[in-house]
C-alpha positions as CSV (number, residue, x, y, z in Angstrom):
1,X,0.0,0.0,0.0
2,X,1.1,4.2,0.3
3,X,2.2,6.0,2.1
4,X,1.0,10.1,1.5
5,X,3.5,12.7,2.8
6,X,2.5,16.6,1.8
7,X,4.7,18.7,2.0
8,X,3.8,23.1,1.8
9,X,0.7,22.4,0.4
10,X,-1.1,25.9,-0.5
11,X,-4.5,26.3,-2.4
12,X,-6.4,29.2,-3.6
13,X,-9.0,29.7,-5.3
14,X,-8.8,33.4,-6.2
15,X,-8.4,35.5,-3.4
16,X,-9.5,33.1,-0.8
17,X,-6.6,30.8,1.0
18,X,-8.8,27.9,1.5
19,X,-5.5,25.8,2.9
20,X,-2.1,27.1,4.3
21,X,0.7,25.3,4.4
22,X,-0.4,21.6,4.9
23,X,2.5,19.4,6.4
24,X,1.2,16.3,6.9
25,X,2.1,12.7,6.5
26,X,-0.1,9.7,6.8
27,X,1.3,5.9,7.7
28,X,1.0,3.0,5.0
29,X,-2.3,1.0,5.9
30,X,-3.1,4.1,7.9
31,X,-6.9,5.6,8.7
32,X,-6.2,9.3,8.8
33,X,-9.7,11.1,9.5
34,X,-9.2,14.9,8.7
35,X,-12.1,16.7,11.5
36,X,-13.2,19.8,11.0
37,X,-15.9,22.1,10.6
38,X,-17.9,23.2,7.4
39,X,-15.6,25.4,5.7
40,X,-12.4,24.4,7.3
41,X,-10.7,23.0,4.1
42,X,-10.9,19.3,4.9
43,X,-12.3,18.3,1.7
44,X,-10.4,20.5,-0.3
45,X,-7.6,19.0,0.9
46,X,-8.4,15.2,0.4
47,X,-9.7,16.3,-3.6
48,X,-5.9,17.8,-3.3
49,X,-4.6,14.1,-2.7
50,X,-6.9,12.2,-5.5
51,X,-6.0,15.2,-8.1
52,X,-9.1,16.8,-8.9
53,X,-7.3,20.2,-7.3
54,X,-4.0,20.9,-8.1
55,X,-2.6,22.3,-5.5
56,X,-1.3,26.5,-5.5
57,X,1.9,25.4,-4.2
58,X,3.4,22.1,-2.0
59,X,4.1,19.1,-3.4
60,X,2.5,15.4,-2.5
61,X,4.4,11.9,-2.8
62,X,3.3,8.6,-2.7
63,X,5.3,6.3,-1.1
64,X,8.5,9.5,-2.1
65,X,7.5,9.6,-5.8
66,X,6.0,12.7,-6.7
67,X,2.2,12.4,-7.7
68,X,2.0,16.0,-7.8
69,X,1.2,16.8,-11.5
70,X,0.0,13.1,-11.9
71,X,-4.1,12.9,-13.3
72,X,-6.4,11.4,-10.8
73,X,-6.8,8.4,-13.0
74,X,-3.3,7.6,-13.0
75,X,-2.9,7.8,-9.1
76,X,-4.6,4.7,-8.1
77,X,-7.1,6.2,-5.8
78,X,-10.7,5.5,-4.4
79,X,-12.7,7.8,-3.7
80,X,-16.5,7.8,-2.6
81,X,-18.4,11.1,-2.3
82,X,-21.1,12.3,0.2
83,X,-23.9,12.1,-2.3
84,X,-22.9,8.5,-3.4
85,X,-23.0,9.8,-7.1
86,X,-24.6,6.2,-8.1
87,X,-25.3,5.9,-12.2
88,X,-29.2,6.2,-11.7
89,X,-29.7,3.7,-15.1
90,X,-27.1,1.5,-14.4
91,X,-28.0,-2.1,-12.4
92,X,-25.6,-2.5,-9.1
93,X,-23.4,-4.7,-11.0
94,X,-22.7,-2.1,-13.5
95,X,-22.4,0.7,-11.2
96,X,-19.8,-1.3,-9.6
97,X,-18.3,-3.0,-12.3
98,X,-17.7,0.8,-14.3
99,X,-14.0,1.6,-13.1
100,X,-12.8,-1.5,-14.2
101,X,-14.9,-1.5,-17.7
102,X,-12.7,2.2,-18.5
103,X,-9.7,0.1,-17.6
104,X,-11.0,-2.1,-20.3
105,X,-10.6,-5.6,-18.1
106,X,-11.7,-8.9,-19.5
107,X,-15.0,-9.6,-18.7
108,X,-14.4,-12.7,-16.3
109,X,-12.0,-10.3,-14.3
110,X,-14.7,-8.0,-13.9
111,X,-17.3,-10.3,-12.8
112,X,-15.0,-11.9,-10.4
113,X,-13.8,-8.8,-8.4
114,X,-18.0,-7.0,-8.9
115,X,-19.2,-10.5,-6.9
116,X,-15.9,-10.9,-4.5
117,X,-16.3,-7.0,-3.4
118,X,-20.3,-7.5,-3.4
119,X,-19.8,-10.3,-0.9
120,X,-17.1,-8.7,1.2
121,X,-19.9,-5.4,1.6
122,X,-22.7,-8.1,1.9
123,X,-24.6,-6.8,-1.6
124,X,-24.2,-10.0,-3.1
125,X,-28.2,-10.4,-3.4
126,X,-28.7,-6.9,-4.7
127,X,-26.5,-7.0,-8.3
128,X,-29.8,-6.9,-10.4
129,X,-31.6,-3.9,-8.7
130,X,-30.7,-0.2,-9.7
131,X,-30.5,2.3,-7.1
132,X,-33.6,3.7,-6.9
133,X,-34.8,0.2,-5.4
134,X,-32.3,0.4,-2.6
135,X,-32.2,1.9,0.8
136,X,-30.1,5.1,1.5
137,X,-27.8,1.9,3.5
138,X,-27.3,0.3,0.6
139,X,-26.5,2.8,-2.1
140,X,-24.3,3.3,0.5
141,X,-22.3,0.7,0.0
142,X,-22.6,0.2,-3.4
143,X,-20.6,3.8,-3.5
144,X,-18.0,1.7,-1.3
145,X,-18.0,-1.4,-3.3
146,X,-17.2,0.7,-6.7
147,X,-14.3,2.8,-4.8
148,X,-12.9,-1.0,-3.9
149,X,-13.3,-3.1,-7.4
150,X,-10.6,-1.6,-8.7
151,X,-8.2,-2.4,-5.5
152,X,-6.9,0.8,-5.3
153,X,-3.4,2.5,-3.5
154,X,-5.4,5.0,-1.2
155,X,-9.4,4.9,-0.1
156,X,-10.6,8.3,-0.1
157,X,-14.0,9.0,1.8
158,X,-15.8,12.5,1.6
159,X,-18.3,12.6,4.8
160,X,-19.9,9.1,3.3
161,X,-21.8,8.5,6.0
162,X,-23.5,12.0,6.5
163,X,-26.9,10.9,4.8
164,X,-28.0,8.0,6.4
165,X,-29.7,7.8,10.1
166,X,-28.4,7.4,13.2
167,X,-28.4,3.9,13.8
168,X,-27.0,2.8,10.1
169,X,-24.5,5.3,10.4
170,X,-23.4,3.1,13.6
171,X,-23.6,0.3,11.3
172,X,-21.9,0.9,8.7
173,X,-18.5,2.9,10.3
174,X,-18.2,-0.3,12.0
175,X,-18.3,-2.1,8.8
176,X,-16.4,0.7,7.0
177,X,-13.3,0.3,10.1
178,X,-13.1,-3.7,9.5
179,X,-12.8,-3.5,5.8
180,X,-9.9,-1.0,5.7
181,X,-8.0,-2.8,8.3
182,X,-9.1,-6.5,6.7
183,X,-7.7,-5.0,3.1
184,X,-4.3,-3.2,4.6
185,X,-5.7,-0.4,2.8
186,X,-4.4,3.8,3.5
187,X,-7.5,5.7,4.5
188,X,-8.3,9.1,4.0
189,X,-11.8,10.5,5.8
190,X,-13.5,13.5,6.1
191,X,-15.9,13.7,8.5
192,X,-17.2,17.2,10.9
193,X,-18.4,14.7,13.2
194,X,-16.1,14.0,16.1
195,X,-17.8,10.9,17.3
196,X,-16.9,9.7,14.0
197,X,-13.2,10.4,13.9
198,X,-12.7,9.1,17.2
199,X,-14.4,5.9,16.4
200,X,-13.0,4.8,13.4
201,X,-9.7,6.5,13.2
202,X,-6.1,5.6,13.8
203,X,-4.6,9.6,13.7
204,X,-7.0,12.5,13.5
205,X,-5.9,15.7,12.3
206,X,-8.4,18.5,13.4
207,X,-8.3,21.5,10.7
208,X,-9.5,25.1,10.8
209,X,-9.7,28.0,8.1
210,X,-7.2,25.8,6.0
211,X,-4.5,25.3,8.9
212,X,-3.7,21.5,10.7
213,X,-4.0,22.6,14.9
214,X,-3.0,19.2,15.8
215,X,-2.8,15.9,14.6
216,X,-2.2,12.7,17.0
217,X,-4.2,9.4,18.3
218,X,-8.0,9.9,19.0
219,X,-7.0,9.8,23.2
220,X,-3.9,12.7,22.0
221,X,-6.4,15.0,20.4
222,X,-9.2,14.1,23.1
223,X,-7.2,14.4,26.2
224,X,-4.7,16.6,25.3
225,X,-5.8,19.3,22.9
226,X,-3.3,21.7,21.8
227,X,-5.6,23.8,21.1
228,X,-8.9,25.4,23.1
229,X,-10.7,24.8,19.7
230,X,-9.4,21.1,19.2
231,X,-11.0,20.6,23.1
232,X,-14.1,22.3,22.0
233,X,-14.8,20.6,19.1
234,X,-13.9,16.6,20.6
235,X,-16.8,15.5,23.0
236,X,-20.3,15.9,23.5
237,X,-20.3,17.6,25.6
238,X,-17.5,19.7,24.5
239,X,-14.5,20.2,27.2
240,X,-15.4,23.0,29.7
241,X,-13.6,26.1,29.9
242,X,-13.3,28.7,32.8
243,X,-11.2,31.5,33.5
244,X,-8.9,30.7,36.1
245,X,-5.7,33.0,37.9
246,X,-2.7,31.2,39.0
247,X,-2.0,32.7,42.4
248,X,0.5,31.3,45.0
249,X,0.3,28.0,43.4
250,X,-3.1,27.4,43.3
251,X,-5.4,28.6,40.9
252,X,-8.2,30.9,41.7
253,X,-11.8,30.7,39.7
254,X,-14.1,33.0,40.8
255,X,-13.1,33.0,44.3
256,X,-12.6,29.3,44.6
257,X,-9.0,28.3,45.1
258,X,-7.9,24.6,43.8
259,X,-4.8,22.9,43.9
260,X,-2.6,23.9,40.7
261,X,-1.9,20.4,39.0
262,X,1.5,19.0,39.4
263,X,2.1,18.3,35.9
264,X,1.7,22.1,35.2
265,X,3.7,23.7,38.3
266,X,7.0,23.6,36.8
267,X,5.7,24.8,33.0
268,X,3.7,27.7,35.2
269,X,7.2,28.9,37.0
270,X,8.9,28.4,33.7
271,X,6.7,30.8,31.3
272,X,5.3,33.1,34.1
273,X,1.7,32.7,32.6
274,X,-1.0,34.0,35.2
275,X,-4.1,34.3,33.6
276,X,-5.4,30.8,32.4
277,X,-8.4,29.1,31.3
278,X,-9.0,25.8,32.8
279,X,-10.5,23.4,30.8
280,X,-11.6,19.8,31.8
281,X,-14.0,16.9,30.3
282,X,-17.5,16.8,31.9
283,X,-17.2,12.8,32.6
284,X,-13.3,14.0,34.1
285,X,-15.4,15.8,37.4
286,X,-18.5,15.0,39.4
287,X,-20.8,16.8,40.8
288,X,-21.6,17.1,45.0
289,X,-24.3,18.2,46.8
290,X,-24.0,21.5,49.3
291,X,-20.2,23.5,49.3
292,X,-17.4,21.9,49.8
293,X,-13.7,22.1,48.3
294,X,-14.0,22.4,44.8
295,X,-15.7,24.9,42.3
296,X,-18.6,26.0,44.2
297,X,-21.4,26.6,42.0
298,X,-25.8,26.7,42.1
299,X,-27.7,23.9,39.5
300,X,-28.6,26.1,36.4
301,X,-30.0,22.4,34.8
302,X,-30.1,18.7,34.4
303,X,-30.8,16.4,31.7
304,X,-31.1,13.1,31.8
305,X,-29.8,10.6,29.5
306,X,-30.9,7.4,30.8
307,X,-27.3,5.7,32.6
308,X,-26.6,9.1,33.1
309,X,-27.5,12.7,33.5
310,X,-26.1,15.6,32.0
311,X,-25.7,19.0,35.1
312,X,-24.8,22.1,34.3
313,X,-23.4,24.4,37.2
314,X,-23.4,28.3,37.2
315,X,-20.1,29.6,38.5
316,X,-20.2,33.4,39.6
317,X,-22.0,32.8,35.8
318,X,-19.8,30.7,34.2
319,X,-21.6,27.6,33.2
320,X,-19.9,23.6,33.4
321,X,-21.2,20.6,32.6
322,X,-20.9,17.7,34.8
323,X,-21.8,13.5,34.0
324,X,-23.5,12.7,37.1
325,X,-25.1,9.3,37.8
326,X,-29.2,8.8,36.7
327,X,-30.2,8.0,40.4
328,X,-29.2,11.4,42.0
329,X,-31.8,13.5,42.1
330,X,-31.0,17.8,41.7
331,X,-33.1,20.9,42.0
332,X,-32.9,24.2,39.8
333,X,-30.9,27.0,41.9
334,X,-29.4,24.0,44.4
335,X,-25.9,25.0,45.8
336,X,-23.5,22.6,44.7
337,X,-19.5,22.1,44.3
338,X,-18.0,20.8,41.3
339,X,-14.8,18.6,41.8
340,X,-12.2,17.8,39.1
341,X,-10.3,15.4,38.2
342,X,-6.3,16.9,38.8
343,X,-4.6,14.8,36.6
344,X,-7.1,15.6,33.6
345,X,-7.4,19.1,33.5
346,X,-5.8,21.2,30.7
347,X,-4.5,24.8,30.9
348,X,-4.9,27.2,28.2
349,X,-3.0,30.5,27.9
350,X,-5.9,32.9,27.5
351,X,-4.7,35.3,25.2
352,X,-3.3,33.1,22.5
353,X,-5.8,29.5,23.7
354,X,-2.7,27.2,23.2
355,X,-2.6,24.8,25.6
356,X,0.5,25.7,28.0
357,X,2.4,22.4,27.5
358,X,2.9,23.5,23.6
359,X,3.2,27.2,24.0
360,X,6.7,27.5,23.4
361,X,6.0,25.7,19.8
């Protein structure tokens, strides 16, 4: 299989930088998700790796040769798109059987990898129908089944998962993990959905206005965000952020002084940072009745989630959310004191909201 290193990659279209300066390398037999909101380049940049975009500047290599003026046709990718993009007159067999009839394959080739790839994405039983007799599930993986027939270098995937339900969504990233890793296959997948990413992905790199903020394992980008944004945008519910001074070695929020965390005392002598925000995971804290030692706060609301509820604390204003268990039983306005886990809370330097631990980056 490929490796995919990019190296400076710029694109423009017109005035309008819609990436900067991509560095990014992804592993042979890799699954590289690329998270980020509507807007923030991700899919520009994965139609940068099959071809369709040339790219302003930078160059990209497969496996260190240079594919960068290469067609698309001639780089061995597959790519399925986010509306499927099925041939409405074509029977599932043809649909899927089209990328190798351009190639020009004999015919018993083609009807040997149409059924082997049909039965790895259990569609055996649907080759006769067209696509207007299958379910959104279905066409779904027909779209999958095409991108694979013709055994291709790299597996692109443009948010293919967006238009199905819930539950078949579920389904079918679980189906969509086993394959790649089955087939030994590099995987490239945009998604703006976090649950996603961390679900199916080896390396997530989270993107914004056309920059990479960080790139590292789901728990890396999860746990330790390098970024205010990157915490934000992992977790539902995102990670919670309050202003926070460090004073004396401990930091004060809103009156309430807790411990500063050890892993931070020596970075917090070392750069001299005294305004902070501290964030931390909403299953990293729980949530007690009356005041105690802790962020000290009033219940602004609950929700509950069946195994769980969801609380969320006013502090001097500043609301937190808190997993609490489904039994315990809270009341709007009830005084309450929040208490975090140490060793999972993350410090942001306020002015530039880079985590402190990569401020000197």
């Amino acid at each position: 299989m490929v490796k995919i290193t990019l190296k400076g990659i710029t694109k423009k279209f017109g005035d309008f930088t819609a990436l900067e300066g991509i560095n990014l390398e992804i592993e042979d037999r890799e699954f590289m998700a690329l998270l980020g909101p509507s807007g923030s380049g991700k899919s520009t940049l994965l139609y940068t790796i099959a071809g369709i975009y040339r790219p302003t500047s930078g160059r990209i290599y497969f496996d260190g040769r240079d594919v960068t003026e290469v067609p698309p046709k001639d780089r061995n990718v597959g790519l399925v798109f986010q509306n499927w993009a099925l041939y409405p007159h074509m029977t599932v067999f043809k649909n899927i059987a089209f990328p190798l009839e351009l190639r020009k394959a004999p015919k018993d080739e083609i009807e040997r990898k149409v059924r082997e790839v049909a039965q790895m994405l259990r569609i055996e039983n649907l080759l006769d129908r067209y696509p207007w007799q299958l379910s959104g599930g279905q066409q779904q993986r027909v779209a999958i089944a095409r991108a694979l027939v013709k055994e291709p270098d790299v597996l692109l995937l443009d948010e293919p998962l967006s238009n199905l339900d819930a539950l078949l969504r579920l389904e079918v990233r679980a189906e969509l993990k086993r394959l790649q890793k089955e087939l030994g296959i590099t995987a490239v997948y945009v998604t703006h959905d976090q649950a996603e990413a961390l679900a199916m992905a080896d390396r997530i790199a989270v993107i914004r206005e056309g920059e990479i903020l960080q790139v590292g394992t789901p728990d890396d980008v999860y746990y330790k965000p390098k970024y205010r944004f990157v915490g934000g945008f992992l977790g539902s519910p995102p990670m919670n952020f309050i202003e926070a001074e460090v004073e004396d070695g401990r930091l004060n929020v809103y009156g309430n002084r807790i411990p500063l965390p050890a892993q931070y005392r020596e970075i917090i002598e070392k750069l001299g940072v005294t305004e902070v925000l501290l964030g931390f995971r909403p299953h990293d804290a729980e949530v007690l009745k009356g005041r105690g030692e802790g962020l000290v706060g009033t219940v602004y609301s609950f929700e509950p989630l069946g195994r769980e509820q969801i609380v969320t604390v006013s502090v001097n204003g500043a609301f937190v959310k808190v997993f609490a268990p489904e039994g315990e039983h809270f009341s709007f306005g009830e005084p309450v004191t929040v208490r975090i886990r140490e060793d999972r809370i993350v410090l942001f330097d306020r002015k530039t909201e880079k985590a402190l631990e990569f401020l000197e980056e």
